[in-house]
C-alpha positions in Angstrom: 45.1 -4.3 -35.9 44.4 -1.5 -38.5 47.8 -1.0 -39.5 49.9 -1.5 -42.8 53.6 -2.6 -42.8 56.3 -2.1 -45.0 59.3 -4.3 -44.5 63.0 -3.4 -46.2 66.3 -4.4 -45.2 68.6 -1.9 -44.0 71.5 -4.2 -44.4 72.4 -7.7 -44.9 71.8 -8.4 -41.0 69.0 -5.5 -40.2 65.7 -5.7 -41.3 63.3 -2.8 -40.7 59.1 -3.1 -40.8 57.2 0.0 -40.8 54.5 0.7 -39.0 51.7 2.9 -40.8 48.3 3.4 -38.8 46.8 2.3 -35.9 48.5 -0.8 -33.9 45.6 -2.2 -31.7 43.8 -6.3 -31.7 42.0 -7.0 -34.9 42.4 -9.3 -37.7 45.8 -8.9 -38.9 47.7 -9.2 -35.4 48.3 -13.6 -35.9 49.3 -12.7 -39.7 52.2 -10.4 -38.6 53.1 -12.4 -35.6 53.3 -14.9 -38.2 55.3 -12.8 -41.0 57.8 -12.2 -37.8 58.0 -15.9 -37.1 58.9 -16.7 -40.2 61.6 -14.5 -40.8 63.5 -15.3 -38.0 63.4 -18.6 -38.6 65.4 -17.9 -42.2 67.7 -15.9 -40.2 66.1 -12.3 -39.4 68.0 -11.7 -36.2 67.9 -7.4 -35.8 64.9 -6.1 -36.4 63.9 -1.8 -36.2 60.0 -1.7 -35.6 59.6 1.8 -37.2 56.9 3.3 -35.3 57.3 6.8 -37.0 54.0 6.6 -39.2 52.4 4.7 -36.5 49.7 7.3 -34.8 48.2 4.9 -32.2 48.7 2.1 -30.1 47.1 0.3 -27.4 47.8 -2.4 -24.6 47.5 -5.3 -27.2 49.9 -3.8 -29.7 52.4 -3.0 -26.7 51.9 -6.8 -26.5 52.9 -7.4 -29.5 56.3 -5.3 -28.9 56.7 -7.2 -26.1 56.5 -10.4 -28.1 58.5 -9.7 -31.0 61.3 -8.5 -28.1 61.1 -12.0 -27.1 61.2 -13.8 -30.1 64.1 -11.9 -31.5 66.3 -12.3 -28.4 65.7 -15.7 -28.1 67.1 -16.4 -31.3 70.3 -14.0 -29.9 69.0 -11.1 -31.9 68.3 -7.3 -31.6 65.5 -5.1 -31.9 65.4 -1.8 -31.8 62.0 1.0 -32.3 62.4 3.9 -34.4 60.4 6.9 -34.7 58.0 7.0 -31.6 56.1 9.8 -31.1 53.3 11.6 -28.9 51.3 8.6 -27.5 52.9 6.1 -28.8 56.2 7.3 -27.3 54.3 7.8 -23.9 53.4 4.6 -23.9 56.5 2.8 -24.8 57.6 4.5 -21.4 54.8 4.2 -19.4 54.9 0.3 -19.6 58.8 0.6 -19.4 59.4 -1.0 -22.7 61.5 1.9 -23.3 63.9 0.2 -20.7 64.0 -2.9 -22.4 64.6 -1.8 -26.0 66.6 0.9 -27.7 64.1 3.6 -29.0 65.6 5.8 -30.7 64.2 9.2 -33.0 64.8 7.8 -36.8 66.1 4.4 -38.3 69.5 5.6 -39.2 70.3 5.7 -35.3 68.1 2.1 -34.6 70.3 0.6 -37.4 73.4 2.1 -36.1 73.2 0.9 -32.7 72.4 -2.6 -33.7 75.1 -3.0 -35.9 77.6 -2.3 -32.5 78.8 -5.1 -31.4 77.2 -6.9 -27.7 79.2 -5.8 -24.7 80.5 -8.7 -23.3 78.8 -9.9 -19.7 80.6 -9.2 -16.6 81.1 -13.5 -15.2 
């Protein structure tokens, strides 16, 4: 993965990482599976993966989205994606992820639709 992240909160309950570079399998991909991890496990429970600096992606780092989906909704969290563009975007959609999580174009948006409440299940 030749990509650098910046992580900031947007709130008390949002967190947002961005994504500058190239997200594809190299070194880095266990240490920010990790980083991940370990913030959900002190509470990290919405999460905006800002793609908007991000200028390439492949099949391991859609992987990787997939994962951090997972992780995050176990835990009965959020995430949202921010900022896709071009072939990144194109790829969110081919794969479908884009029907799975909220992408939206800028993190003002990802933060305010994960701050709306969950619409309750149909029983």
């Amino acid at each position: 993965m030749i990509v650098n992240i910046k992580t900031h909160e947007l709130s008390p309950d949002i967190t947002a990482m961005t994504f500058t570079g190239r997200l594809i399998r190299g070194n880095k991909w266990n240490d920010v599976e990790f980083v991940i991890r370990e913030r959900i496990k002190q509470g990290l429970r919405n999460l905006v993966l800002d793609f908007s600096e991000l200028n390439y992606i492949d099949s391991a780092g859609i992987g990787f989205v997939a994962v951090c989906i997972g992780l995050i909704e176990q835990q009965g969290g959020k995430l949202a994606i921010s900022g896709a563009a071009g072939q990144v975007k194109q790829l969110l959609t081919m794969t479908h992820l884009d029907h799975t999580v909220g992408i939206y174009p800028d993190i003002p948006s990802a933060q305010r639709a994960l701050s709306e409440p969950a619409a309750p299940t149909q029983a």
